[in-house]
C-alpha positions as CSV (number, residue, x, y, z in Angstrom):
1,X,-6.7,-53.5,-17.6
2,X,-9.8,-53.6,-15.4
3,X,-10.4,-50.6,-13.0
4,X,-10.0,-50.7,-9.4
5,X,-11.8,-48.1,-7.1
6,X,-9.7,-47.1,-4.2
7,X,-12.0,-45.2,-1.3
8,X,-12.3,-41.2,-1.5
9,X,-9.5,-39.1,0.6
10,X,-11.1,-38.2,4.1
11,X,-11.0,-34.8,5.0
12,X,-7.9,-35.8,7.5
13,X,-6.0,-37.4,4.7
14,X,-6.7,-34.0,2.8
15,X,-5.6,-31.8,4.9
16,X,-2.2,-33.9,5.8
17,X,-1.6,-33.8,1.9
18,X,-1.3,-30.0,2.2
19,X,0.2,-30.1,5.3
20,X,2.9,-32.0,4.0
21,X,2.9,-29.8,0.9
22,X,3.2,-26.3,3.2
23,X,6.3,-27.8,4.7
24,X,8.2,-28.8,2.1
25,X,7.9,-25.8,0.3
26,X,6.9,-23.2,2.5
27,X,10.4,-23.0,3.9
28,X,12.5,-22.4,1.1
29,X,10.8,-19.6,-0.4
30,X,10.4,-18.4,2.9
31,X,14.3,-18.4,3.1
32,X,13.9,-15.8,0.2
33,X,11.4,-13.6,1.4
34,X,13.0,-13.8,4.8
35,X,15.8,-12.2,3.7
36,X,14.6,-10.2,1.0
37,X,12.6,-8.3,3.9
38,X,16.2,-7.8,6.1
39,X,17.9,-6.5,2.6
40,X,15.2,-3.7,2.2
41,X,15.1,-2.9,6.4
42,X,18.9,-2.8,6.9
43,X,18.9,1.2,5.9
44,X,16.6,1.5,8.8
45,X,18.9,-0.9,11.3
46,X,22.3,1.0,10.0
47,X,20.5,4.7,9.6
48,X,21.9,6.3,12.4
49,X,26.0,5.3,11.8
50,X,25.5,5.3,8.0
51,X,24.0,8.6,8.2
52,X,27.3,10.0,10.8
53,X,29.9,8.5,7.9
54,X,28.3,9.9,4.7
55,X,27.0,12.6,6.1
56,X,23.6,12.1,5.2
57,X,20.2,13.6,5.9
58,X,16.8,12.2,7.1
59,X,15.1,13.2,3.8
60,X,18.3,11.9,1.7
61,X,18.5,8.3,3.9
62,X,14.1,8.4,3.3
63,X,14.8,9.1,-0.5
64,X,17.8,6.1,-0.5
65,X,15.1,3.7,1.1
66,X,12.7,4.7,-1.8
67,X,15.2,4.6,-4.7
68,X,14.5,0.5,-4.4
69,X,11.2,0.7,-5.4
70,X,11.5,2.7,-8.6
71,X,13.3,-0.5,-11.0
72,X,11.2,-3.0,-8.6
73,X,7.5,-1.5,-9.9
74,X,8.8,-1.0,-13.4
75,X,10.0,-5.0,-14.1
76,X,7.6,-6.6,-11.7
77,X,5.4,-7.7,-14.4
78,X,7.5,-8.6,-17.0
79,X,9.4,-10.5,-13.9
80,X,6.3,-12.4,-13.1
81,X,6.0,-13.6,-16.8
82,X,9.4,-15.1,-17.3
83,X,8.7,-16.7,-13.8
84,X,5.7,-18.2,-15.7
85,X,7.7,-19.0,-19.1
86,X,11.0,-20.4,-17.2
87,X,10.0,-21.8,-13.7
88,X,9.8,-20.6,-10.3
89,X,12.8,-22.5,-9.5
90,X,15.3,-21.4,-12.0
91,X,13.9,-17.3,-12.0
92,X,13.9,-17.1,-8.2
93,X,17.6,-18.4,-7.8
94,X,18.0,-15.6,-10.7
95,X,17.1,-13.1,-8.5
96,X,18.1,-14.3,-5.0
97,X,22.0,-14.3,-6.6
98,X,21.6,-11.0,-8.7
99,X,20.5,-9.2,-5.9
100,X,22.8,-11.1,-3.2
101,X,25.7,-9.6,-5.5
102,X,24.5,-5.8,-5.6
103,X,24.2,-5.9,-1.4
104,X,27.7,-7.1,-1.1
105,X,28.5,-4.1,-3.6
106,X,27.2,-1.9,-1.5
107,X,29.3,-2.3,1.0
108,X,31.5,0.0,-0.4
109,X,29.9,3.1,-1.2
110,X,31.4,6.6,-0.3
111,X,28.4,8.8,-0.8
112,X,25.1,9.6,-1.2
113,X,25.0,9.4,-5.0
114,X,26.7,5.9,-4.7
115,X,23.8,4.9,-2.0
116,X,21.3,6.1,-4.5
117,X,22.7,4.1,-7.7
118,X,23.3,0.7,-5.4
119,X,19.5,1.2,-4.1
120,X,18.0,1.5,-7.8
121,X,20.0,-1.4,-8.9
122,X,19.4,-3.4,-6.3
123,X,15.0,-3.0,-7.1
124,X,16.0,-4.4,-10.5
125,X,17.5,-6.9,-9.0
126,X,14.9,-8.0,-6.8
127,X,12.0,-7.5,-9.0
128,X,9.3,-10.1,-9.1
129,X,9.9,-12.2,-6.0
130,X,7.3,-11.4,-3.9
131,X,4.5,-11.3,-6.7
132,X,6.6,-14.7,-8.2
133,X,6.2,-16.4,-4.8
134,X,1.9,-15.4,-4.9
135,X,1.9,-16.8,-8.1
136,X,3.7,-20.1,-7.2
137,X,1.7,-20.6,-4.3
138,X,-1.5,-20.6,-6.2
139,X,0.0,-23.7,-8.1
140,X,0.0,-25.6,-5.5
141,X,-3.1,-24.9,-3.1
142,X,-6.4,-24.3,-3.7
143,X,-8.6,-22.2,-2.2
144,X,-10.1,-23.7,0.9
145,X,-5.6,-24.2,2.3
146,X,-4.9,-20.8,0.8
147,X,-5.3,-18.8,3.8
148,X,-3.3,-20.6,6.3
149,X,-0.8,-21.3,3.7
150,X,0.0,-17.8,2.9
151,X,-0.3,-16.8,6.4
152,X,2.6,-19.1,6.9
153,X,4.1,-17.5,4.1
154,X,3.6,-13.6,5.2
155,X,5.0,-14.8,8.8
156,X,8.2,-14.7,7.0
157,X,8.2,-10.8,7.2
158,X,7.9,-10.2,11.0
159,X,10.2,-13.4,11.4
160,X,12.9,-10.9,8.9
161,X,12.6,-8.2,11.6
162,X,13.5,-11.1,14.5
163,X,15.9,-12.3,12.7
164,X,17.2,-9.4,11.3
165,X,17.6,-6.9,14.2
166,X,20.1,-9.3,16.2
167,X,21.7,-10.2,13.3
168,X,21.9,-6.1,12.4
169,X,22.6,-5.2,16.2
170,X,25.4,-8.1,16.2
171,X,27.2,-6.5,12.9
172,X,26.7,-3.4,14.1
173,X,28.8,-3.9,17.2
174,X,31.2,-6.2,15.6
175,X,31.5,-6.5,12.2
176,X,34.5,-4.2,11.9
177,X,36.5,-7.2,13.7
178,X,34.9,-9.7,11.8
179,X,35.2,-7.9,7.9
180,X,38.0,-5.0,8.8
181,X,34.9,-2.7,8.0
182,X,32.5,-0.5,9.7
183,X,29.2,-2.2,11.6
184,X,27.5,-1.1,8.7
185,X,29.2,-2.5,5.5
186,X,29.8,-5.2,7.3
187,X,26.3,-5.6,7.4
188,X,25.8,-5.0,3.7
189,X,28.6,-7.6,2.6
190,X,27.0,-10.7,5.5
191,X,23.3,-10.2,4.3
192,X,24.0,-10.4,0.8
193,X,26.5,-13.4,1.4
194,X,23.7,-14.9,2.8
195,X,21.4,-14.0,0.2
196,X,23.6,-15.9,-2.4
197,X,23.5,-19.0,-0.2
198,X,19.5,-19.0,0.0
199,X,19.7,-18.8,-4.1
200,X,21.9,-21.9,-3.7
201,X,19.5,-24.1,-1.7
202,X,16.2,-22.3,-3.6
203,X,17.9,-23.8,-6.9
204,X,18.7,-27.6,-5.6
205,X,15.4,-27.8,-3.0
206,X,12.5,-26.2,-4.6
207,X,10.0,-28.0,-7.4
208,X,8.8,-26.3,-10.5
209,X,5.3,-27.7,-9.9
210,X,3.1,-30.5,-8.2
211,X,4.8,-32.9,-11.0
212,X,8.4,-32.3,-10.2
213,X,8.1,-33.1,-6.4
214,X,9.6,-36.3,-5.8
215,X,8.8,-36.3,-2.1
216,X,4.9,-36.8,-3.4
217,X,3.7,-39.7,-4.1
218,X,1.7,-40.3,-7.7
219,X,-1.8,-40.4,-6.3
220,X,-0.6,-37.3,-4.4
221,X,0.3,-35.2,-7.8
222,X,-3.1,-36.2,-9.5
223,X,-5.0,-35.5,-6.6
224,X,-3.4,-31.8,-6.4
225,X,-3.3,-31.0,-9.9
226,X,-6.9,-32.5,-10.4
227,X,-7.8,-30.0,-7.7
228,X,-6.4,-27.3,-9.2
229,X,-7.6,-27.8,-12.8
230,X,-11.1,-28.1,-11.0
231,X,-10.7,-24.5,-9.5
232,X,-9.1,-23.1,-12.6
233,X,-12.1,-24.7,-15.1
234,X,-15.1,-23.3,-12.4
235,X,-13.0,-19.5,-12.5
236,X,-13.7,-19.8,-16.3
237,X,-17.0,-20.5,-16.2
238,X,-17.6,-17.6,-13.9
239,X,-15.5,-15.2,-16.1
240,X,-12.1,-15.4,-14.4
241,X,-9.5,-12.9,-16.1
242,X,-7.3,-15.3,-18.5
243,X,-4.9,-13.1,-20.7
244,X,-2.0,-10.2,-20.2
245,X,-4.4,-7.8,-21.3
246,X,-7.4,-8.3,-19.9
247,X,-5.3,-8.0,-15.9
248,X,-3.4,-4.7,-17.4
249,X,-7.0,-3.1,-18.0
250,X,-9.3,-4.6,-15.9
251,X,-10.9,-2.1,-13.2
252,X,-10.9,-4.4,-10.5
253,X,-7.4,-5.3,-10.5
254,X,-6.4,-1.8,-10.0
255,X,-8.7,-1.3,-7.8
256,X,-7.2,-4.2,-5.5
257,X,-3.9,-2.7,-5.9
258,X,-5.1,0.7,-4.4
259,X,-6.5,-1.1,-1.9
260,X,-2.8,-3.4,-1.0
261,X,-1.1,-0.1,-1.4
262,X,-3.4,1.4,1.6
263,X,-2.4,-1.7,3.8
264,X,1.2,-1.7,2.9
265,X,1.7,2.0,3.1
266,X,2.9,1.9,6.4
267,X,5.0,-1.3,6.5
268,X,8.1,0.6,4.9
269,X,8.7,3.7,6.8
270,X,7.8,1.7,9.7
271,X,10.8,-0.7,9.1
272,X,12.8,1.8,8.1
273,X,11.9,4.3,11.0
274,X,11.1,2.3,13.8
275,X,14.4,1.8,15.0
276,X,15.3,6.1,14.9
277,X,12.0,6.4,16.3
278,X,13.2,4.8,19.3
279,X,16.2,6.1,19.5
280,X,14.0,9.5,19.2
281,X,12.1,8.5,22.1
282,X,14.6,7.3,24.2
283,X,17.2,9.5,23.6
284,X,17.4,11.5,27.2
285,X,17.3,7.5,28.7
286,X,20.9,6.3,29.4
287,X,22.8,3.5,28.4
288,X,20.0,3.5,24.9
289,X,22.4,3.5,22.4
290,X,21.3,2.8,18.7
291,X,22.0,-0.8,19.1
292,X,19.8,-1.1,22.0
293,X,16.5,0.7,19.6
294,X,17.7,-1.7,16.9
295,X,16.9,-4.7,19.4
296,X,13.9,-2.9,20.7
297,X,12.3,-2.7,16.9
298,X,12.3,-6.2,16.6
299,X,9.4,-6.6,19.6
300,X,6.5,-5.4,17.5
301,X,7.9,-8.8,15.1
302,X,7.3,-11.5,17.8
303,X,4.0,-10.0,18.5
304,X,2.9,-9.9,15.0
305,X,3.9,-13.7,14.3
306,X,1.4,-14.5,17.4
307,X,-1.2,-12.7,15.6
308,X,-1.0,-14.4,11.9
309,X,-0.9,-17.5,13.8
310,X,-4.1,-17.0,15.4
311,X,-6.0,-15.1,13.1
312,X,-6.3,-17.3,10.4
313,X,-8.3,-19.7,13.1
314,X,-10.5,-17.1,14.6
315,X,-10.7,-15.5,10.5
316,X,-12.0,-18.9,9.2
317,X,-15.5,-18.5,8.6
318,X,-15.3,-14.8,7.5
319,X,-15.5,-13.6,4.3
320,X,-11.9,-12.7,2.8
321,X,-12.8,-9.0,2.9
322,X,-13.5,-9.2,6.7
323,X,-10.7,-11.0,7.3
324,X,-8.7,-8.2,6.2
325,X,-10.1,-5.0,7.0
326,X,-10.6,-5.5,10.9
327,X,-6.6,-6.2,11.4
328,X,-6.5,-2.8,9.4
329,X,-8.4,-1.5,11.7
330,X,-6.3,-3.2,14.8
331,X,-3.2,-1.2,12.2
332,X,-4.6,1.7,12.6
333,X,-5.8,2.0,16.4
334,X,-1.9,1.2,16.8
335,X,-1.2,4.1,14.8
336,X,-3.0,6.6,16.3
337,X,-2.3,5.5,19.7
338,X,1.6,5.1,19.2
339,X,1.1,9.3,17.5
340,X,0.0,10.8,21.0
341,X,2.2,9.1,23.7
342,X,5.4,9.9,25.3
343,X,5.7,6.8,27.8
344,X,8.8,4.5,26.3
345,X,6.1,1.1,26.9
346,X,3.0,2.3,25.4
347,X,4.9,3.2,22.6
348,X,6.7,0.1,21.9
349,X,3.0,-1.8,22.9
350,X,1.3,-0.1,20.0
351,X,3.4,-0.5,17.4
352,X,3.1,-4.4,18.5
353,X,-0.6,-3.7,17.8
354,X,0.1,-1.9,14.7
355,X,2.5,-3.7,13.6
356,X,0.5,-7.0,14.2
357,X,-2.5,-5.9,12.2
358,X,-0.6,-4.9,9.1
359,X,0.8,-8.1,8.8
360,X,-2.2,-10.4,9.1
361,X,-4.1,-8.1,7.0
362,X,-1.7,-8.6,4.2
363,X,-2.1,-12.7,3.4
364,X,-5.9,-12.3,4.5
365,X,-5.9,-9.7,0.9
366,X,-4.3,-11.9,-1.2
367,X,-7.0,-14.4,-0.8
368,X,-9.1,-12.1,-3.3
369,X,-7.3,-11.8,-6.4
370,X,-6.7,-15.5,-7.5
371,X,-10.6,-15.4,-7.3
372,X,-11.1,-13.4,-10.5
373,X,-7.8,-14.3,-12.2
374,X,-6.1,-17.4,-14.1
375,X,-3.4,-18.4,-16.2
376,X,-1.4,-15.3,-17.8
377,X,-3.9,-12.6,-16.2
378,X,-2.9,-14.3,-12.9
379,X,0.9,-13.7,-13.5
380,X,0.3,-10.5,-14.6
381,X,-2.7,-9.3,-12.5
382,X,-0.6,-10.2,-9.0
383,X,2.5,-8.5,-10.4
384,X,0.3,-5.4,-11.2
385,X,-1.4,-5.0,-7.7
386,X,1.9,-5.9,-6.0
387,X,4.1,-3.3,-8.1
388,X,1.5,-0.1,-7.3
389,X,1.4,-1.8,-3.6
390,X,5.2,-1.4,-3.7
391,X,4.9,2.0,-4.9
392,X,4.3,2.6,-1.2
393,X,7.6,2.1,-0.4
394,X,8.8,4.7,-2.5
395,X,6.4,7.4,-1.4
396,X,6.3,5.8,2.4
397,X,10.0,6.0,3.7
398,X,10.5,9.5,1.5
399,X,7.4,11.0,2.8
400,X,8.1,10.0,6.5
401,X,11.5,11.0,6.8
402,X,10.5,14.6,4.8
403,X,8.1,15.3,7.5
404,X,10.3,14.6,10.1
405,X,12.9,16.9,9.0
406,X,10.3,19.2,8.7
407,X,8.3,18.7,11.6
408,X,10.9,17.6,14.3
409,X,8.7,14.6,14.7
410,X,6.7,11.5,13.5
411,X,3.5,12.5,14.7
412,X,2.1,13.8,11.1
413,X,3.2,11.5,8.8
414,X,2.0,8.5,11.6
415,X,-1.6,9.9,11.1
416,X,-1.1,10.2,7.6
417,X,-0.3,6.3,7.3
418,X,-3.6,5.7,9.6
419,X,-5.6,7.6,7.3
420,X,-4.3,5.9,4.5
421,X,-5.1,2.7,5.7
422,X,-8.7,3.9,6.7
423,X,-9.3,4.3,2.8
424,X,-8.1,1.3,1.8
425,X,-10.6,-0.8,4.1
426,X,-13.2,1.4,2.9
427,X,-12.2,0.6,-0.9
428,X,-12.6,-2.9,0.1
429,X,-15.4,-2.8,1.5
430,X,-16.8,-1.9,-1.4
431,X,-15.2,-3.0,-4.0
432,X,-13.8,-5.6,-2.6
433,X,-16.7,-6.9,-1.4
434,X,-18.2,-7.0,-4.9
435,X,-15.3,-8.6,-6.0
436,X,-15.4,-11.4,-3.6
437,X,-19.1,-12.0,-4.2
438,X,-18.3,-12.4,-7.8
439,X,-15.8,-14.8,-7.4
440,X,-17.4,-17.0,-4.7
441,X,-20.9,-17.5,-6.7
442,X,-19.7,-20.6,-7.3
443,X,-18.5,-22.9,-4.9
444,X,-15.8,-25.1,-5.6
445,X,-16.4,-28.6,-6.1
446,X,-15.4,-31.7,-3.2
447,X,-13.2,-34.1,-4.7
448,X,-14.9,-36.7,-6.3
449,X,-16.0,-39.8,-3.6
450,X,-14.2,-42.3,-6.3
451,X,-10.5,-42.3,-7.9
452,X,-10.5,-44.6,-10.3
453,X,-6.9,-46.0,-11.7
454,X,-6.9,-48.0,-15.0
């Protein structure tokens, strides 16, 4: 058959392809991590009456919070590779209705040591979604649409703690005359009703791969996976990671993970505290019941959606590393500032700003590990730096509610996180930096000016 040359993709047409991709799929795993963010915060919305009925302490409900993290670091990897082997499709609707089953079991625990067993199985449960989703996403846009696409993505968290504080509040006020149970299992048994329903659409909505989307066109499928194979073949040729082992013992991958651990470290305890905190705060205000602070915690949410927005657009001709540390360093400001006030409004104004810069630092990160990984050392490397990251939410909400049983107060273990966070810029830096140069030696090829079809 004799060829016909069709005219090269303009940059417009380009970016409407991936545009189109981002909001088809985007969504749906968004659903996912939407709620998988209100299923790990809901201690923190239901703390104070959950606390009064099973009689249980700050350093008991810190240590509960934790539990969750202990089965999630130790599967995460083998999680990721069975995402790899089976399909994103088919492994996330796995894990969307096993966990969606353990939170409506937890509805109806009578003590701590219940609490403790419901929050351990429920990290097995949930193991591998976020570092699944990472992976997925790299299958489908390539590096130049990776920022704004995972900043889409990582919106989903502060869009949890909108969502989720109504929804929490709501429960908490009514749920006994919706379910017959207290606020708070009521809470439990909704969320992870909801959380089997997401597993539902996730299994019937999402594609497997560029191949298996029937909303794209065939042109549109080459012209992604072309792209793709292009990127993967150059991370070869510069020495990209490839295998299991290589990712499990390669210094810069755990390197990267100390560094996501020292951005995420305060994410937990702050979703877990925030709303106490408040209620701390305000607590000689009338008429600010814990309702009210669970409301109030969702602010610093909205705020933080405004500022992945933007970022990415100001962020766009800075180097990955840049792009990360300075909303660290936004993070940390917030920190500080939030640990030596007293007045109700600057509080709840810097943990918008704290709040805010954790967030946009996090997509901003994950721009740097697909650059020295492919294949199985990308499944495994991203499940590796996301599982020690996640350690942080063990250590985090324990740590933070120790010191305030301790202390009377938040101010220590607020610094702590700040300080935290102040190494983990500095490891990246550094290492990071190096990373990133490594990676990027190379630039990445335009598509080609002719397609030819036989």
């Amino acid at each position: 058959m004799a060829e016909v040359t069709v005219p090269a993709p303009t940059d417009r047409s380009v970016r409407r392809l991936w545009r189109k991709v981002g909001i088809r799929i985007i969504p749906f795993i968004g659903i996912a991590y939407v709620m998988s963010y209100i299923d790990r915060a809901n201690l923190g919305y239901m703390a104070a009456p959950l606390s009064k009925d099973l009689g249980i302490s700050g350093s008991q409900m810190g240590l509960a919070s934790g539990l969750f993290f202990i089965g999630y670091v130790l599967v995460e990897v083998p999680s990721n590779m069975m995402l790899r082997r089976f399909g994103a499709r088919r492994w996330i609707t796995r894990i969307l209705v096993t966990w969606g089953a353990v939170t409506m079991a937890t509805a109806g625990v009578q003590n701590v040591g219940q609490l403790y067993a419901m929050r351990i199985l429920l990290g097995f449960a949930e193991a591998g979604l976020a570092a699944g989703i990472l992976l997925y996403l790299t299958g489908w846009f390539p590096r130049r649409y990776r920022s704004w696409a995972l900043s889409a993505f990582f919106m989903m968290i502060p869009l949890s703690g909108i969502i989720g504080s109504p929804l929490a509040a709501a429960l908490l006020s009514w749920g006994q005359s919706l379910t017959g149970l207290a606020g708070w299992r009521s809470l439990f048994l909704v969320e992870g009703a909801i959380t089997l329903l997401a597993g539902i659409l996730v299994f019937t909505m999402l594609p497997d791969r560029p191949r298996d989307a029937k909303w794209l066109t065939t042109a549109e499928k080459e012209a992604i996976e072309r792209r793709l194979a292009q990127e993967t073949s150059e991370q070869e040729a510069r020495g990209a990671l490839s295998s299991v082992r290589q990712s499990l013992t390669s210094a810069r991958v755990w390197t990267l993970a100390l560094a996501f651990f020292a951005i995420v470290f305060g994410l937990y305890p702050i979703a877990f505290f925030l709303p106490t905190m408040i209620s701390t705060l305000t607590g000689s205000i009338s008429g600010i019941s814990n309702v009210s602070s669970v409301l109030l915690a969702g602010i610093p949410s909205a705020f933080a959606i405004i500022a992945m927005a933007v970022w990415p657009k100001v962020a766009s001709g800075m180097s990955a590393v840049s792009s990360t540390v300075i909303p660290m360093g936004v993070g940390v400001v917030g920190l500080v500032t939030a640990t030596f006030t007293h007045n109700n409004v600057v509080f709840i104004a810097s943990f918008c700003l704290s709040v805010s810069g954790i967030y946009t630092a996090m997509p901003q990160f994950w721009r740097l590990p697909p650059l020295s990984l492919t294949g199985a050392a990308a499944a495994s490397g991203i499940a590796v730096i996301n599982s020690v990251s996640n350690i942080s939410g063990f250590v985090g909400p324990y740590f933070t509610g120790f010191i305030a049983d301790t202390t009377g107060s938040y101010t220590y273990a607020l610094l702590t996180i700040a300080l935290i966070m102040v190494a983990g810029a500095a490891i990246l830096l550094t290492a990071g930096r190096k990373a990133e140069h490594d990676g990027t030696s190379r630039q990445v090829l335009p598509l080609s000016k002719k397609e030819k079809i036989a």
